[in-house]
Structure formats: structure tokens, C-alpha cells
C-alpha positions in Angstrom: -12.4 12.2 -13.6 -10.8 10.9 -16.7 -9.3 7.2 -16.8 -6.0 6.7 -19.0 -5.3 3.2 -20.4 -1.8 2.1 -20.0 -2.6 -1.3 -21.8 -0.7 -0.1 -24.9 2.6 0.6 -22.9 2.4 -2.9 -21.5 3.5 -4.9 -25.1 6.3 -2.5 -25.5 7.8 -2.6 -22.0 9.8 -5.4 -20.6 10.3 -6.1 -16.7 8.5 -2.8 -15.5 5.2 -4.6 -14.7 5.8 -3.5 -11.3 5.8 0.5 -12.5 3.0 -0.1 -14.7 0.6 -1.9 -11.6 2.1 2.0 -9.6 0.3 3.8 -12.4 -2.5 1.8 -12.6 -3.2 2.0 -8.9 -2.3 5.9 -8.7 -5.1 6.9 -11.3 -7.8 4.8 -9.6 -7.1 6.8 -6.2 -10.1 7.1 -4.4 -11.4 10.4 -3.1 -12.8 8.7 -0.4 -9.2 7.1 0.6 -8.5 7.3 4.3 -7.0 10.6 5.4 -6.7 9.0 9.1 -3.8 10.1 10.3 -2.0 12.9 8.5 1.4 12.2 7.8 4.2 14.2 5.7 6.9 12.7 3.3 10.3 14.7 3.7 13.2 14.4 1.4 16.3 15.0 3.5 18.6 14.8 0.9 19.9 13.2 -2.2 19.3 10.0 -0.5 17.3 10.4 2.6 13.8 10.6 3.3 11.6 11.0 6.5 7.9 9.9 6.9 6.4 11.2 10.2 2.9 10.7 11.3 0.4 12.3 14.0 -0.2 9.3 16.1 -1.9 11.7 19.1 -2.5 9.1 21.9 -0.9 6.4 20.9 1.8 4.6 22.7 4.9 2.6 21.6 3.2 -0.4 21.8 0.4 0.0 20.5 2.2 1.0 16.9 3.7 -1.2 14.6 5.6 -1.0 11.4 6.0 -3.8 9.2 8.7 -3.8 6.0 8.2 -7.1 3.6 10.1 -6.3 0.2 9.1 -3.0 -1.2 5.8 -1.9 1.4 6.2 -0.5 4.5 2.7 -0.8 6.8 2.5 1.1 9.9 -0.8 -0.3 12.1 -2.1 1.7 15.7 -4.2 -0.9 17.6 -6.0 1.2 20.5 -7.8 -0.9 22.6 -11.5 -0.1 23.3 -11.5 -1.5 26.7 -9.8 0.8 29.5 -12.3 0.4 32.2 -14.4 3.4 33.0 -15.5 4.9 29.6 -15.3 8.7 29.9 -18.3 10.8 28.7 -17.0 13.6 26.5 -18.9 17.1 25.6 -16.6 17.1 22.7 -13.8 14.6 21.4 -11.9 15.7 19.0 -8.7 13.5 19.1 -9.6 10.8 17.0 -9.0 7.3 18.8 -9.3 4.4 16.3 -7.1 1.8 14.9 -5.7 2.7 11.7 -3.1 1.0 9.2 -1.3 3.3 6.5 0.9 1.4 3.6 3.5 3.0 1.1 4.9 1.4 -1.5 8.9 1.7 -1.1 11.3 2.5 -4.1 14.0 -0.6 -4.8 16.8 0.0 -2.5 14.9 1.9 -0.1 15.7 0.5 3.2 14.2 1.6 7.2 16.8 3.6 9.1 14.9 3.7 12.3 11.7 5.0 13.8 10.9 7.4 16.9 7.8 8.4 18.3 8.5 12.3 19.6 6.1 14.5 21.1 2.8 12.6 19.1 4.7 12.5 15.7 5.7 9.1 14.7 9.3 9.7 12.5 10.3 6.8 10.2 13.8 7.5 8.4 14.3 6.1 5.1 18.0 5.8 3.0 18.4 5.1 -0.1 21.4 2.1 -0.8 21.6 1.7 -3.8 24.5 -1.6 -4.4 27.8 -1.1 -5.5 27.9 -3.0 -8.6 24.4 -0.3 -9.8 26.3 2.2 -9.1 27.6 4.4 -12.1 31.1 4.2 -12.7 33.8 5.6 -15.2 35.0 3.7 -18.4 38.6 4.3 -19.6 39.3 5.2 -22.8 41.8 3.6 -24.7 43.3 4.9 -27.6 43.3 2.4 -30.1 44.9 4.7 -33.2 48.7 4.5 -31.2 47.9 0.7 -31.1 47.4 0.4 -34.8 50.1 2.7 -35.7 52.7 0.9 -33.7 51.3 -2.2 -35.6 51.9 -0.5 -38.9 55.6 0.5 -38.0 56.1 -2.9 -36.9 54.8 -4.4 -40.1 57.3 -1.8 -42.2 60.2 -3.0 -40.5 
């Protein structure tokens, strides 16, 4: 796999350190990353997203999603000791603890979460502030200013 220096971009950029650590983190990916459990990113629209997550087995309680500034970290806890441990000829359903984190965009806040038929559904909208916003300039046209100044001054 071939690793790419971003050292060079660092003396010429100002306040994106924050980018810069995002790239640096998503070229050193590891193959051997968890894949446990599958989950899909949606985007609903311009600025709506959906995560949602196969959490087979897992109850309400025993998930938990935690936002501090721009990471979101969703944890299952499954708790080893139910009693009477079954003996299974096969066992597919996986049934481990896991915790998945995703690094959120500026802005990005959690709409709400559901936990529907083993999918785990975690609504994300975009707000950006008011004053970020674009918004339109007027024009003024300074010529009619300078004219009338002129016609003034010939008076």
C-alpha cells in the first residue's frame, strides 16, 4: 500500500489541522479494522444523513451513543452472564460487545435514534448557524453618486 506525506501541506495551511489529522488517520486504515457490526451511511438529503447499524440481539439498554464535540461513539455491552449457558451446534449471530466511532462534520448535530426490527437508526442534520450562512451583497452604484457630486460642484 503506498503512504502519502501530507507534511508539506501542513506549513502552507492555517487552522485545518483538524482536516489534515482526517487525512492522516484515513490513509493509515487498517485492513484489519473491526468490521463488527455492519452499518450503512445514508444521505437523506442536502442536509440529512442516517447511520443505521445491525445490532441483532441487542436491547435498548444495552446500547449507548455518546456525542462529545465532533465524535459520535455507539457502545453494545452484552452481558456474558444469563444463567444457563446454551450449547449451540452452530452460532452464527455474533454476541460481543462492540464500540463503533465516527468522526462528525462541524455543525453536524444527533436528531434522534431508534432501534427497529435489529437495525439501530441514528439521524443526523446538518445546522449550519445563521451568521455562516451565504447571503446576498447589494450593489451600489457608485457612478450616479459621483455624477451628482460633479453637477453639484458645477453649480
Amino acid at each position: 500500500m503506498r503512504s502519502y506525506d501530507l507534511s508539506p501541506l501542513y506549513r502552507a495551511t492555517v487552522g485545518f489541522d483538524r482536516m489534515m489529522n482526517l487525512l492522516d488517520s484515513a490513509a493509515r486504515v487498517d485492513e484489519s479494522a473491526p468490521s463488527y457490526p455492519p452499518y450503512n451511511i445514508e444521505k437523506i438529503d442536502e442536509d440529512s444523513y442516517r447511520i443505521s447499524m445491525a445490532v441483532a440481539g441487542f436491547a435498548e439498554e444495552e446500547l449507548d451513543i455518546t456525542v462529545t464535540e465532533n465524535s459520535l461513539v455507539i457502545s453494545g455491552k452484552k452481558d456474558k452472564a444469563t444463567g444457563k449457558e446454551a450449547k449451540f451446534l452452530h452460532q452464527g449471530i455474533a454476541n460481543r460487545s462492540f464500540q463503533r466511532s465516527f468522526e462528525l462534520a462541524d455543525h453536524i448535530r444527533i436528531a434522534g435514534a431508534a432501534l427497529e426490527n435489529g437495525l439501530l437508526h441514528i439521524e443526523l442534520a446538518r445546522e449550519v448557524p445563521e451568521a455562516m450562512k451565504p447571503r446576498s451583497i447589494k450593489i451600489e452604484a457608485k457612478a450616479s453618486k459621483a455624477a451628482k457630486v460633479i453637477e453639484d460642484q458645477a453649480a
